[in-house]
Jmol script that loads the backbone (N, CA, C; Angstrom):
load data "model"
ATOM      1  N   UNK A   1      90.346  96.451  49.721  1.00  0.00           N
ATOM      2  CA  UNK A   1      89.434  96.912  50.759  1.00  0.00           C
ATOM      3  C   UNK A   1      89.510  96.007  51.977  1.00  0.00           C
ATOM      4  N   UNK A   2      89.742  94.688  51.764  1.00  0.00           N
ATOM      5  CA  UNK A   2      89.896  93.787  52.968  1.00  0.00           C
ATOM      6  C   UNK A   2      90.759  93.859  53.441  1.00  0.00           C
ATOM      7  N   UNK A   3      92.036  93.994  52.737  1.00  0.00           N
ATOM      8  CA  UNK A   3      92.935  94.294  53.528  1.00  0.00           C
ATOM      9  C   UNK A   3      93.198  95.343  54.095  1.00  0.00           C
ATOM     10  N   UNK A   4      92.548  96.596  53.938  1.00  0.00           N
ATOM     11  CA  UNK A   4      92.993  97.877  54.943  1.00  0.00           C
ATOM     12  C   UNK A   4      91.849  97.302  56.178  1.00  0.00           C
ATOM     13  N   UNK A   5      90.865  96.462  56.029  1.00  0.00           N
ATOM     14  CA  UNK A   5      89.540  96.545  57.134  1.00  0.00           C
ATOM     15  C   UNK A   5      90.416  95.540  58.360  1.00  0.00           C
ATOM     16  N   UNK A   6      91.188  94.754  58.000  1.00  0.00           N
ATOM     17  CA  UNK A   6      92.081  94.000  58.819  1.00  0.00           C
ATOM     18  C   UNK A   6      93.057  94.239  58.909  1.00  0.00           C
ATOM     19  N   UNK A   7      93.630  95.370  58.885  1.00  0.00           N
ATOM     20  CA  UNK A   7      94.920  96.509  58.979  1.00  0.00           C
ATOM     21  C   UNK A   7      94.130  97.320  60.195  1.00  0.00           C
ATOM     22  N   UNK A   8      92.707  98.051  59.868  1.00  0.00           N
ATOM     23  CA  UNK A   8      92.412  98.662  60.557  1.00  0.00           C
ATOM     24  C   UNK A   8      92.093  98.124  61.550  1.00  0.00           C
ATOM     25  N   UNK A   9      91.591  96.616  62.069  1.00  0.00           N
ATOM     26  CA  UNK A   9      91.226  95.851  62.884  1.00  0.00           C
ATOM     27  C   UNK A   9      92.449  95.453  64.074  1.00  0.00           C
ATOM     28  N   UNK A  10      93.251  95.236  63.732  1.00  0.00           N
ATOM     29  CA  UNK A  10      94.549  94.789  63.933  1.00  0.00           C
ATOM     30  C   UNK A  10      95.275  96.117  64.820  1.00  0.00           C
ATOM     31  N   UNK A  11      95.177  97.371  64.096  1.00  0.00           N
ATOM     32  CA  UNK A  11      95.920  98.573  64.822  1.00  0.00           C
ATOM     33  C   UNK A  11      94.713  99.073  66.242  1.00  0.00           C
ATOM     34  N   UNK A  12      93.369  98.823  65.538  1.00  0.00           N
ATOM     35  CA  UNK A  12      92.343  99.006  66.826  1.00  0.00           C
ATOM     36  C   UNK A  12      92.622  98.118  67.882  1.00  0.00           C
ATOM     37  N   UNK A  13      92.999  97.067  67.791  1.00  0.00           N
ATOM     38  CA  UNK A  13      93.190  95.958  68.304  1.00  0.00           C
ATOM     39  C   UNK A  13      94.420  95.876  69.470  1.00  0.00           C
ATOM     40  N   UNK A  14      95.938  96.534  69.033  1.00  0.00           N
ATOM     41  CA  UNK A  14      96.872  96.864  69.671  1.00  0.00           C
ATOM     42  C   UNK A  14      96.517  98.125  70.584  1.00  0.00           C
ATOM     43  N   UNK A  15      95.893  99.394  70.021  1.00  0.00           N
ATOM     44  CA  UNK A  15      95.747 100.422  70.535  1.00  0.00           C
ATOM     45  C   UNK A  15      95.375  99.893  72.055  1.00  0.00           C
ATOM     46  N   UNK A  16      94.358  98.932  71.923  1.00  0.00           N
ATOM     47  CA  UNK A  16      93.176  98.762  73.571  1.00  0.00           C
ATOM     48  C   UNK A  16      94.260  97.932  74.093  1.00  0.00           C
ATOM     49  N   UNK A  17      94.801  97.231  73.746  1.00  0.00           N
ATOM     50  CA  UNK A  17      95.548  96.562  74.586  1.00  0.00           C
ATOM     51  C   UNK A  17      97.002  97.440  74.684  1.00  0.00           C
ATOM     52  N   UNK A  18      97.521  98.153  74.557  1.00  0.00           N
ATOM     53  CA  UNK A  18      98.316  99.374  74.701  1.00  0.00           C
ATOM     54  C   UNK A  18      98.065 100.352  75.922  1.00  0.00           C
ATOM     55  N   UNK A  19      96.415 100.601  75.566  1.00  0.00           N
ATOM     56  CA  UNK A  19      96.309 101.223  76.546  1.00  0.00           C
ATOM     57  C   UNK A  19      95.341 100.948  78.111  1.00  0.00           C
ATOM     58  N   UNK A  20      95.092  99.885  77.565  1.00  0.00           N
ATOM     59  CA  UNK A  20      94.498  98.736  78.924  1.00  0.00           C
ATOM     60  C   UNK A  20      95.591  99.059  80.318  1.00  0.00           C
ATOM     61  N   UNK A  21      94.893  99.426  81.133  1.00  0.00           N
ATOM     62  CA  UNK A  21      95.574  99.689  82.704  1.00  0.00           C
ATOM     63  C   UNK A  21      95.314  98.538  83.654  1.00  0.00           C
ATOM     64  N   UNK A  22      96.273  98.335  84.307  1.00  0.00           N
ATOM     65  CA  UNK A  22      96.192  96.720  85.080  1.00  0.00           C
ATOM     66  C   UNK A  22      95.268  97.450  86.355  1.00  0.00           C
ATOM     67  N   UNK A  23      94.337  96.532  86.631  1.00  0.00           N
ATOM     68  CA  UNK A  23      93.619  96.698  87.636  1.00  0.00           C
ATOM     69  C   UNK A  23      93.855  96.013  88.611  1.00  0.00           C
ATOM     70  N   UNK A  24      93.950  96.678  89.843  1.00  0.00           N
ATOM     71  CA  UNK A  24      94.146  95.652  91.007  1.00  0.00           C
ATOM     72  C   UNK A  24      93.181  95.137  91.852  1.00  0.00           C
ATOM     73  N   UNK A  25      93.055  94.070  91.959  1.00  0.00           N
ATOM     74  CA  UNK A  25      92.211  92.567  92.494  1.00  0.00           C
ATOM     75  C   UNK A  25      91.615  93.476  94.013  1.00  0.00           C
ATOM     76  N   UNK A  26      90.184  93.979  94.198  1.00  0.00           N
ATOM     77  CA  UNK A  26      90.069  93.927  95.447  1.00  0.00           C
ATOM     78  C   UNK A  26      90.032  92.977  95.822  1.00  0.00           C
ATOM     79  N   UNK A  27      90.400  92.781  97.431  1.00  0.00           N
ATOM     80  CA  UNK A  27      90.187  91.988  98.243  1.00  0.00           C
ATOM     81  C   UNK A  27      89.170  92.255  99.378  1.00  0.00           C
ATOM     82  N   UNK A  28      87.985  91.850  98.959  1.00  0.00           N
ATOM     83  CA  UNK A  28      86.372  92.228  99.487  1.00  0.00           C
ATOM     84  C   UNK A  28      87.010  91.681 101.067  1.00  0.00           C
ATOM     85  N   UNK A  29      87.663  91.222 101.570  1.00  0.00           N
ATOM     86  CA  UNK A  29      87.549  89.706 103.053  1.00  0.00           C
ATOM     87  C   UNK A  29      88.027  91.640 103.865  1.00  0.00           C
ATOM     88  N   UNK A  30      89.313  91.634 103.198  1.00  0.00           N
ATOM     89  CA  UNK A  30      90.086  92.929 103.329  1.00  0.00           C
ATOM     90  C   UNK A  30      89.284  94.166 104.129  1.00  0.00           C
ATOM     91  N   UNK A  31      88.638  94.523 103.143  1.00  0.00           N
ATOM     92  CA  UNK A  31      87.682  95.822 103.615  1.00  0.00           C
ATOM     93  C   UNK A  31      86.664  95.653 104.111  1.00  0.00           C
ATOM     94  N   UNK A  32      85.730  94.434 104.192  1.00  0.00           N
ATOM     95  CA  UNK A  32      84.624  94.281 105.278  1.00  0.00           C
ATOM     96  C   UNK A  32      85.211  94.165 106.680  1.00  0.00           C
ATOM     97  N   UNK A  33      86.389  93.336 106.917  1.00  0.00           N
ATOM     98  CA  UNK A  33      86.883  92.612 108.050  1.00  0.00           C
ATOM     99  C   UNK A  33      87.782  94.112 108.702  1.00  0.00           C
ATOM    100  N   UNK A  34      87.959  95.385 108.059  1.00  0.00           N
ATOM    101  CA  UNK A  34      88.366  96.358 108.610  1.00  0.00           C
ATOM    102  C   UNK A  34      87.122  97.286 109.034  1.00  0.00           C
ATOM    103  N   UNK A  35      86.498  97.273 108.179  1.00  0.00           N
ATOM    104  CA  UNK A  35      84.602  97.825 108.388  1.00  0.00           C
ATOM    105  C   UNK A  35      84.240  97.362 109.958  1.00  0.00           C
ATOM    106  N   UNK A  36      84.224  96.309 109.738  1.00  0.00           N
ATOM    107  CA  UNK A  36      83.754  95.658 110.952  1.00  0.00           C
ATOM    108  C   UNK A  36      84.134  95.688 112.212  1.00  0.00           C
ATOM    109  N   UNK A  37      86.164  95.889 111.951  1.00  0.00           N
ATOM    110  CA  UNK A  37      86.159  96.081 113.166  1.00  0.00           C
ATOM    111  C   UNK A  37      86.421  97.653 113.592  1.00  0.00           C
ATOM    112  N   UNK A  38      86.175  98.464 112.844  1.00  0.00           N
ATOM    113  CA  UNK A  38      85.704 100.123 113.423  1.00  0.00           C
ATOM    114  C   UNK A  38      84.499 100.231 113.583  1.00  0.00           C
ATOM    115  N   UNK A  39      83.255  99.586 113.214  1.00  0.00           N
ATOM    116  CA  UNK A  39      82.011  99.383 113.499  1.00  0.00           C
ATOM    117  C   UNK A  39      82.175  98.677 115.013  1.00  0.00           C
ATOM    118  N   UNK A  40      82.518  97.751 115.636  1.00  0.00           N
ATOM    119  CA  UNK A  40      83.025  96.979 116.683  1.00  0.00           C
ATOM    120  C   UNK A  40      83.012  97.917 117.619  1.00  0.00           C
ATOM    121  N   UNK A  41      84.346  98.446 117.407  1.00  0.00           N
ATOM    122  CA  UNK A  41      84.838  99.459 118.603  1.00  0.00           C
ATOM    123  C   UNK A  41      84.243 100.714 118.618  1.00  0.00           C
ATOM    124  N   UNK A  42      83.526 101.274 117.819  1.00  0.00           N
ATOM    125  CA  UNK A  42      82.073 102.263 117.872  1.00  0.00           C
ATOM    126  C   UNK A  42      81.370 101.680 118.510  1.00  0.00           C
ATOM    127  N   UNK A  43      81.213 101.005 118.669  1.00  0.00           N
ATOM    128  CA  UNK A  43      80.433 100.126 119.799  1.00  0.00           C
ATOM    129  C   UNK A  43      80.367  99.673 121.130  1.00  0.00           C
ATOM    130  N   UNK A  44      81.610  99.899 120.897  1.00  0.00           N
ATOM    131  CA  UNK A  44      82.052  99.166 122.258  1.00  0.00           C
ATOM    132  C   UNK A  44      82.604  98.134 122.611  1.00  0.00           C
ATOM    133  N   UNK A  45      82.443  97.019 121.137  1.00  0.00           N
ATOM    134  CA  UNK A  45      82.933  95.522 120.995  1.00  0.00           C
ATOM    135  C   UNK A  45      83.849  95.477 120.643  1.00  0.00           C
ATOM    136  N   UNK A  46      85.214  95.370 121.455  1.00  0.00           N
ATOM    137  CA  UNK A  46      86.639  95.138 122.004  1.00  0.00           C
ATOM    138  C   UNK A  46      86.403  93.799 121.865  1.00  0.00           C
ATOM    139  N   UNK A  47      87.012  93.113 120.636  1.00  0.00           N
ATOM    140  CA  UNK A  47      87.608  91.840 120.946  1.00  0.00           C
ATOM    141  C   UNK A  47      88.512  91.545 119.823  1.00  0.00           C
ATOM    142  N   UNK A  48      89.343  90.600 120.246  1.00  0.00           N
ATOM    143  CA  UNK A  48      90.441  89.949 119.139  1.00  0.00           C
ATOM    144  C   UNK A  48      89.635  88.353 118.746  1.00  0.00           C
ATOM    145  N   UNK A  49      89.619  88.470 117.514  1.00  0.00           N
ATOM    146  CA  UNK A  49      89.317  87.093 116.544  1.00  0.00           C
ATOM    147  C   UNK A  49      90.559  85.916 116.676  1.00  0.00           C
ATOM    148  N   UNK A  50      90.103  84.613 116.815  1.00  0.00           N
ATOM    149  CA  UNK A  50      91.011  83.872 117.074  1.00  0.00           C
ATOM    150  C   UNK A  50      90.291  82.720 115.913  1.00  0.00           C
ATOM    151  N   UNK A  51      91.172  82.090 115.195  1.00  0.00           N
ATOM    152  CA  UNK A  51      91.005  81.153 113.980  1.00  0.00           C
ATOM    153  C   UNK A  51      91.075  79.613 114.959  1.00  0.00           C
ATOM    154  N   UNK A  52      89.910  79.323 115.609  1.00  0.00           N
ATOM    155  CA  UNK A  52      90.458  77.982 116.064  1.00  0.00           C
ATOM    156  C   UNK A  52      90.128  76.400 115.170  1.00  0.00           C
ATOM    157  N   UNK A  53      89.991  75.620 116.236  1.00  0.00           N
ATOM    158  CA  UNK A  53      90.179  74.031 115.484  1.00  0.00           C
ATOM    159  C   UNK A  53      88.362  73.229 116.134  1.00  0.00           C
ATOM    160  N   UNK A  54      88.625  72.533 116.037  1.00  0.00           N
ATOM    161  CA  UNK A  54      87.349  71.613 116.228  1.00  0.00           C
ATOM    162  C   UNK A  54      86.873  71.723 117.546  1.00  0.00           C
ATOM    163  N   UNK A  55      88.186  71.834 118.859  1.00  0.00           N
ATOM    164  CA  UNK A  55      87.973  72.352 119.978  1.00  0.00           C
ATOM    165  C   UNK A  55      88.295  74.165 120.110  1.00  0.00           C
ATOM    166  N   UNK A  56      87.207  75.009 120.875  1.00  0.00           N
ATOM    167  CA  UNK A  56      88.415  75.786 120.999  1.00  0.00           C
ATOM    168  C   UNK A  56      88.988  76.404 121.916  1.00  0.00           C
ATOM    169  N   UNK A  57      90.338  76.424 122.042  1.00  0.00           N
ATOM    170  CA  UNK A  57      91.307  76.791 122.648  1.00  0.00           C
ATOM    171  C   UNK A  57      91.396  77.295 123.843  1.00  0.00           C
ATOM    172  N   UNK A  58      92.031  77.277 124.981  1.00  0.00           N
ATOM    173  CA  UNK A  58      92.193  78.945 125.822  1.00  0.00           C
ATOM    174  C   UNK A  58      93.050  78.747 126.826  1.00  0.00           C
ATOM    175  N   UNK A  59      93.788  79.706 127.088  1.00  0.00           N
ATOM    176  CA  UNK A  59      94.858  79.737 127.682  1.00  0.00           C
ATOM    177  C   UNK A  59      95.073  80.074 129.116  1.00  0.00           C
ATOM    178  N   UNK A  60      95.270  79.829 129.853  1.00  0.00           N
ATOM    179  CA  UNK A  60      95.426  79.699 131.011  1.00  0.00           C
ATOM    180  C   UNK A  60      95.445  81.595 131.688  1.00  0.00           C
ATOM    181  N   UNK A  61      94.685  82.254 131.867  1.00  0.00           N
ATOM    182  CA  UNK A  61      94.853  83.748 132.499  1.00  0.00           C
ATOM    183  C   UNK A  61      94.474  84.567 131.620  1.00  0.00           C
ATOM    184  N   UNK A  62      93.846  83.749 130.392  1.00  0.00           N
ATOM    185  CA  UNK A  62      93.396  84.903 129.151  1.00  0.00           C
ATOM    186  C   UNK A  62      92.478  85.768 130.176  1.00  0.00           C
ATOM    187  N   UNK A  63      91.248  85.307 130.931  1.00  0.00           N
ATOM    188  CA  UNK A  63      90.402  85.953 131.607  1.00  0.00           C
ATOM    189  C   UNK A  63      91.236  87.386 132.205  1.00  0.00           C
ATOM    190  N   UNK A  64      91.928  86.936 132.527  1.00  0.00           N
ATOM    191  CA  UNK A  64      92.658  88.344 133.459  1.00  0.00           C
ATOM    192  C   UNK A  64      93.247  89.078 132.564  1.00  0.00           C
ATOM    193  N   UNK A  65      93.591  88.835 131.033  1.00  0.00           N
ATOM    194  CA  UNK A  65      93.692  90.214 130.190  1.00  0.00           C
ATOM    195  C   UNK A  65      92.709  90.694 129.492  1.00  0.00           C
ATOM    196  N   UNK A  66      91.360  90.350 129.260  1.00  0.00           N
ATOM    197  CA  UNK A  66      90.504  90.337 128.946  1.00  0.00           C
ATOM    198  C   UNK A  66      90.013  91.487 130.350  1.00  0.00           C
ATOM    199  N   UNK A  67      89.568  91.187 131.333  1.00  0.00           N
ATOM    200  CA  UNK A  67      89.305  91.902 132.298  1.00  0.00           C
ATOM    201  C   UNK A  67      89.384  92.915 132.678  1.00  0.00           C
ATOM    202  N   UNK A  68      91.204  93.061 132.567  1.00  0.00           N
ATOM    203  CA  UNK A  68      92.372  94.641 132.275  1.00  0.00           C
ATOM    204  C   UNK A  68      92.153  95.346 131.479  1.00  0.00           C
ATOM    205  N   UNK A  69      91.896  95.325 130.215  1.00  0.00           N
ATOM    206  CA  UNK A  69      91.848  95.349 129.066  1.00  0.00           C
ATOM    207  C   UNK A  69      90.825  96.030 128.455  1.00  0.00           C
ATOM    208  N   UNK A  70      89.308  95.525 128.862  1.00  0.00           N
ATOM    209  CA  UNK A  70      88.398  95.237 128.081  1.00  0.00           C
ATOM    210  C   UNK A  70      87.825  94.567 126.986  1.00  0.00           C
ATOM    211  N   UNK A  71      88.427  93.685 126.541  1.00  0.00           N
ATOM    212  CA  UNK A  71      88.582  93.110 125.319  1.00  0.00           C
ATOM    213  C   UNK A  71      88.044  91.593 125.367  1.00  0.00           C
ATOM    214  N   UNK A  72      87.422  90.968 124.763  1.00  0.00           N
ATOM    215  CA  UNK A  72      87.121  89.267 124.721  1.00  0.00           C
ATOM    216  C   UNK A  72      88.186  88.485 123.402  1.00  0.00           C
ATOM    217  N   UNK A  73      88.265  87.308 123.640  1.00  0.00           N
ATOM    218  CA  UNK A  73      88.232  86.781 122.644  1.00  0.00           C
ATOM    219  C   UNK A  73      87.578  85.909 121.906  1.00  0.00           C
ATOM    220  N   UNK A  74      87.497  86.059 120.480  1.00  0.00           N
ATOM    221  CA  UNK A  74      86.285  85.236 120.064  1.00  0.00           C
ATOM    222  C   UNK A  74      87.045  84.400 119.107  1.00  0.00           C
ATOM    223  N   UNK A  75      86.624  82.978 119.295  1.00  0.00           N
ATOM    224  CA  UNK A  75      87.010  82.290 118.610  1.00  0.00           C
ATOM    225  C   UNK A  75      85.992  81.852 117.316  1.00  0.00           C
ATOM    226  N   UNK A  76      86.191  81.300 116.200  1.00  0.00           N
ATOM    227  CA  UNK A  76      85.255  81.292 114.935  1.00  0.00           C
ATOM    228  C   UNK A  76      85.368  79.320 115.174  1.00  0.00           C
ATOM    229  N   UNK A  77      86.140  78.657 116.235  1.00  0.00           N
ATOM    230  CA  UNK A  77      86.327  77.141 115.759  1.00  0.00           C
ATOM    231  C   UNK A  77      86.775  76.884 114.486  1.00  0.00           C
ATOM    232  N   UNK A  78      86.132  75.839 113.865  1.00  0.00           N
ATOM    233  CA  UNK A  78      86.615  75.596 112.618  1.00  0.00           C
ATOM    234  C   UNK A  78      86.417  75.540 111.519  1.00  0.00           C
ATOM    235  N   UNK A  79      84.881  77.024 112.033  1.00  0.00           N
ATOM    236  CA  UNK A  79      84.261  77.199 110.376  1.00  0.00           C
ATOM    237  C   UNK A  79      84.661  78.879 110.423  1.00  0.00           C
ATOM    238  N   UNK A  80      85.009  78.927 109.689  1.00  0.00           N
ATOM    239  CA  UNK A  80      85.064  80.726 109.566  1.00  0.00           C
ATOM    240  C   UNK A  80      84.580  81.090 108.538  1.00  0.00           C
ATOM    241  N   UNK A  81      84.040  82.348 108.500  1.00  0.00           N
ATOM    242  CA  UNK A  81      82.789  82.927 107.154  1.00  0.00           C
ATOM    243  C   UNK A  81      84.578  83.193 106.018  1.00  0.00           C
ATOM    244  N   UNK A  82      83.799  82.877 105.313  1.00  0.00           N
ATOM    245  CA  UNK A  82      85.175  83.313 104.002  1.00  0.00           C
ATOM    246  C   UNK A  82      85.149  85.019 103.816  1.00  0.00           C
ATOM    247  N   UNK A  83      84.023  85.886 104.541  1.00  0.00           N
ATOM    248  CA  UNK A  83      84.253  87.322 104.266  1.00  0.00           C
ATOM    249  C   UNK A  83      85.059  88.381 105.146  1.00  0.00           C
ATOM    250  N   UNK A  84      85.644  87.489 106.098  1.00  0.00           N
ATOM    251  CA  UNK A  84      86.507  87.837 107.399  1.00  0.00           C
ATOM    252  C   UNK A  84      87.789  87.529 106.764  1.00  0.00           C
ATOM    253  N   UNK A  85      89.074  88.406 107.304  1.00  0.00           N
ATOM    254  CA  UNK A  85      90.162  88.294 107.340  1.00  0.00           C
ATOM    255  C   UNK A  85      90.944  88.974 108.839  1.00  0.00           C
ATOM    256  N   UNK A  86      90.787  87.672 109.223  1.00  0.00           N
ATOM    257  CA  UNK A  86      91.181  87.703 110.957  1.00  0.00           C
ATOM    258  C   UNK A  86      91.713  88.650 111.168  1.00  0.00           C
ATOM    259  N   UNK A  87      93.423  88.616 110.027  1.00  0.00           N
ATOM    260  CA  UNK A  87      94.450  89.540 110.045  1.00  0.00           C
ATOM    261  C   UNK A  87      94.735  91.210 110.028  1.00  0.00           C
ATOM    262  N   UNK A  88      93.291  91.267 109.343  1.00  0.00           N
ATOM    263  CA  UNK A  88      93.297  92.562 108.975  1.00  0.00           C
ATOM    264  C   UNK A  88      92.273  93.626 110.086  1.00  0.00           C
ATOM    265  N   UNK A  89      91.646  92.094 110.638  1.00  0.00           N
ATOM    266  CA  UNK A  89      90.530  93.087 111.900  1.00  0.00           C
ATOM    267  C   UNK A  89      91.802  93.005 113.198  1.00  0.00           C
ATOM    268  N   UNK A  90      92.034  91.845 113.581  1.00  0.00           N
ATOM    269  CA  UNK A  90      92.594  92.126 114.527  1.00  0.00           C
ATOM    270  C   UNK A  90      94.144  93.439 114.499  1.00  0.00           C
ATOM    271  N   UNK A  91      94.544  93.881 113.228  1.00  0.00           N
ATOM    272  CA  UNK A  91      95.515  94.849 113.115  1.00  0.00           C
ATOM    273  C   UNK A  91      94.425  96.199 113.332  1.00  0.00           C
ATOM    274  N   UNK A  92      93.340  96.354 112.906  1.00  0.00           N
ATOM    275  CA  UNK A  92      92.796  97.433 113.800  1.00  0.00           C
ATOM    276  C   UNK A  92      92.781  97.805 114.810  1.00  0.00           C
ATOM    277  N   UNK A  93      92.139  96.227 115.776  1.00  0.00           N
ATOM    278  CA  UNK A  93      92.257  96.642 116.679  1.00  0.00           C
ATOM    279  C   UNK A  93      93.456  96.955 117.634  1.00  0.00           C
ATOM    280  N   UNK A  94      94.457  95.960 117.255  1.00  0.00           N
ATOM    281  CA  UNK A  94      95.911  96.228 117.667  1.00  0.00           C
ATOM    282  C   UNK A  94      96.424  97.970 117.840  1.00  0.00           C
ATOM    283  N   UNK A  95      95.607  98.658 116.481  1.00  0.00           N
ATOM    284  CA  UNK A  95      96.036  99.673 116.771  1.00  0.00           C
ATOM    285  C   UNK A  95      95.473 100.344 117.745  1.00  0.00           C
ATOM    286  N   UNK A  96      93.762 100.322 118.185  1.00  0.00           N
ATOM    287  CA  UNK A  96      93.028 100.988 118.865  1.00  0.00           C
ATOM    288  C   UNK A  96      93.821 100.387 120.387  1.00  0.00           C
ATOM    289  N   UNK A  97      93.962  99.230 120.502  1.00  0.00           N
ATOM    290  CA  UNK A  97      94.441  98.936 121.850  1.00  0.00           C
ATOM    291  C   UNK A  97      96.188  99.853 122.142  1.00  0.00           C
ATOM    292  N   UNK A  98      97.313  99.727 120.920  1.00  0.00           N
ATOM    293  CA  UNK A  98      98.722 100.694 120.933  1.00  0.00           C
ATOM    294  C   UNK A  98      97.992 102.063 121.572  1.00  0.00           C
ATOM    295  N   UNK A  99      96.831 102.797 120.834  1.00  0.00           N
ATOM    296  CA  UNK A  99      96.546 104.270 121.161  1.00  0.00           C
ATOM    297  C   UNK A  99      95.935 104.038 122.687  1.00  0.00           C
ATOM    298  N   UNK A 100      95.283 103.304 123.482  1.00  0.00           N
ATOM    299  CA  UNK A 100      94.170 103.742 124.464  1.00  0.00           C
ATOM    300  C   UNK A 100      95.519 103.176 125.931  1.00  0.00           C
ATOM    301  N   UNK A 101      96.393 102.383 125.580  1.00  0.00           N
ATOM    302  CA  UNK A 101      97.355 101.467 126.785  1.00  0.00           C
ATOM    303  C   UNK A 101      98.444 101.420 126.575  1.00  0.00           C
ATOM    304  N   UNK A 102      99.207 102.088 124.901  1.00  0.00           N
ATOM    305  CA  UNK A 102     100.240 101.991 124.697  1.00  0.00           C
ATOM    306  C   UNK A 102     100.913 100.253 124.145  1.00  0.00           C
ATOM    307  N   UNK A 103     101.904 100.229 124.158  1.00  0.00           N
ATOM    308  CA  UNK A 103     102.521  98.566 123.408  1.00  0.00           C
ATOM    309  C   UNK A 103     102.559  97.465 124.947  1.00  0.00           C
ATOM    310  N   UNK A 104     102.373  98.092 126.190  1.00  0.00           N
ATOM    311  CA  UNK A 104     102.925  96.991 127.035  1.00  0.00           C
ATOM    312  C   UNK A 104     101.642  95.648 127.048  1.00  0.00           C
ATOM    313  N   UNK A 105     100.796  95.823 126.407  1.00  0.00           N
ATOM    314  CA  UNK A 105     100.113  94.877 126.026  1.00  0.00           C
ATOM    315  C   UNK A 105     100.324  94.003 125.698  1.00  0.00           C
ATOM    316  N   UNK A 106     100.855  94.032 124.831  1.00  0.00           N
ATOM    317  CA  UNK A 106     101.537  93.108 123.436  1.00  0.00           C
ATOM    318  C   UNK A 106     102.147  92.094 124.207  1.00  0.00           C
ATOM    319  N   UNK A 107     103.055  92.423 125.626  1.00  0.00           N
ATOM    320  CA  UNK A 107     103.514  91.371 126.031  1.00  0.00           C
ATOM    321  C   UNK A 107     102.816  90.328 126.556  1.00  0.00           C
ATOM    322  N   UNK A 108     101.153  91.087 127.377  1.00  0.00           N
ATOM    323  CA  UNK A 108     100.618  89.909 127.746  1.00  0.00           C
ATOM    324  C   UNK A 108      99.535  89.290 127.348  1.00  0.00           C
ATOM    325  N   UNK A 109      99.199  89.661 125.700  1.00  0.00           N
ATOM    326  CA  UNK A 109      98.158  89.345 125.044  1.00  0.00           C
ATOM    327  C   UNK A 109      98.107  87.479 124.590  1.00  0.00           C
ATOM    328  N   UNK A 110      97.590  87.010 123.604  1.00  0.00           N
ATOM    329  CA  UNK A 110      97.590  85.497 123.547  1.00  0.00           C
ATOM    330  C   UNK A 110      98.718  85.269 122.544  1.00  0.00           C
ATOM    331  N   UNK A 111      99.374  84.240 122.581  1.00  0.00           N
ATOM    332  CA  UNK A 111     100.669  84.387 121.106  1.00  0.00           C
ATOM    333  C   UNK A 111     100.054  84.004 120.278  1.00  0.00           C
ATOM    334  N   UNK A 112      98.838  83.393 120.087  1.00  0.00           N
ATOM    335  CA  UNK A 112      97.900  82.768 119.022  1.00  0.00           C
ATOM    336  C   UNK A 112      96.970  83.980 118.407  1.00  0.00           C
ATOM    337  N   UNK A 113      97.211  85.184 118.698  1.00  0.00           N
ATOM    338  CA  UNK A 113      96.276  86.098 117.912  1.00  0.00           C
ATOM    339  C   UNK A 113      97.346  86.269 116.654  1.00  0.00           C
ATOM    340  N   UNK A 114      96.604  86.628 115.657  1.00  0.00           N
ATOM    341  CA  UNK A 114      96.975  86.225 114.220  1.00  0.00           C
ATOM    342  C   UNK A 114      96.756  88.115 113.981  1.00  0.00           C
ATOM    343  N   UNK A 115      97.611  88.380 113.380  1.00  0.00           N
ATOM    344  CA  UNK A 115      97.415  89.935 112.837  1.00  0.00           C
ATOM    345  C   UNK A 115      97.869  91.168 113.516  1.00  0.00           C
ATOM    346  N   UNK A 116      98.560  90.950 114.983  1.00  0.00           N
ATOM    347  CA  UNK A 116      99.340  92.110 115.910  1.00  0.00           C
ATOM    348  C   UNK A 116     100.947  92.189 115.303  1.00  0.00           C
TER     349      UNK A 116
END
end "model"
wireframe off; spacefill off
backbone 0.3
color backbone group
């Protein structure tokens, strides 16, 4: 009798892991940080996220694509919320800016935006 109960234990045992399906890892940073930035531009809030340092940054004429544009940039310095993924908002907006001006942007945007 014990031995069929650990026969039967054993084949229950393979079955679930047989038929166990690999699940894939959301990435929560992923889908808020795309949320956010179609919530953004429903809005009206045109801007590219910039990952800076202790100072932050700016480049000499950003104002004048910003201006053209409509768009700001916002820098986070050198704390950034861990539920943002720069990469994945600013490729939104990359796209909303390709549809409304086309790519000649791209040439005079910042080389430090992370995600175009």
């Amino acid at each position: 009798m014990e031995k069929s109960y650990l026969i039967l234990l054993f084949v229950c045992f393979i079955k679930l892991n047989l038929s166990a399906q690999v699940v894939k890892p959301i990435d929560s940073a992923e889908i808020h940080s795309t949320k956010l930035a179609h919530a953004d531009l429903k809005n009206g809030c045109v801007k590219f996220l910039i990952r800076g340092g202790i100072i932050s940054s700016y480049t000499k004429g950003q104002e004048v694509f910003e201006k053209k544009y409509g768009i700001a940039y916002y820098s986070y310095g050198c704390v950034m919320p861990v539920n943002i993924s720069i990469n994945d908002y600013n490729k939104v907006v990359a796209s909303f800016m390709d549809l409304k001006y086309g790519t000649d942007w791209r040439k005079e945007v910042r080389s430090d935006i992370q995600g175009i």
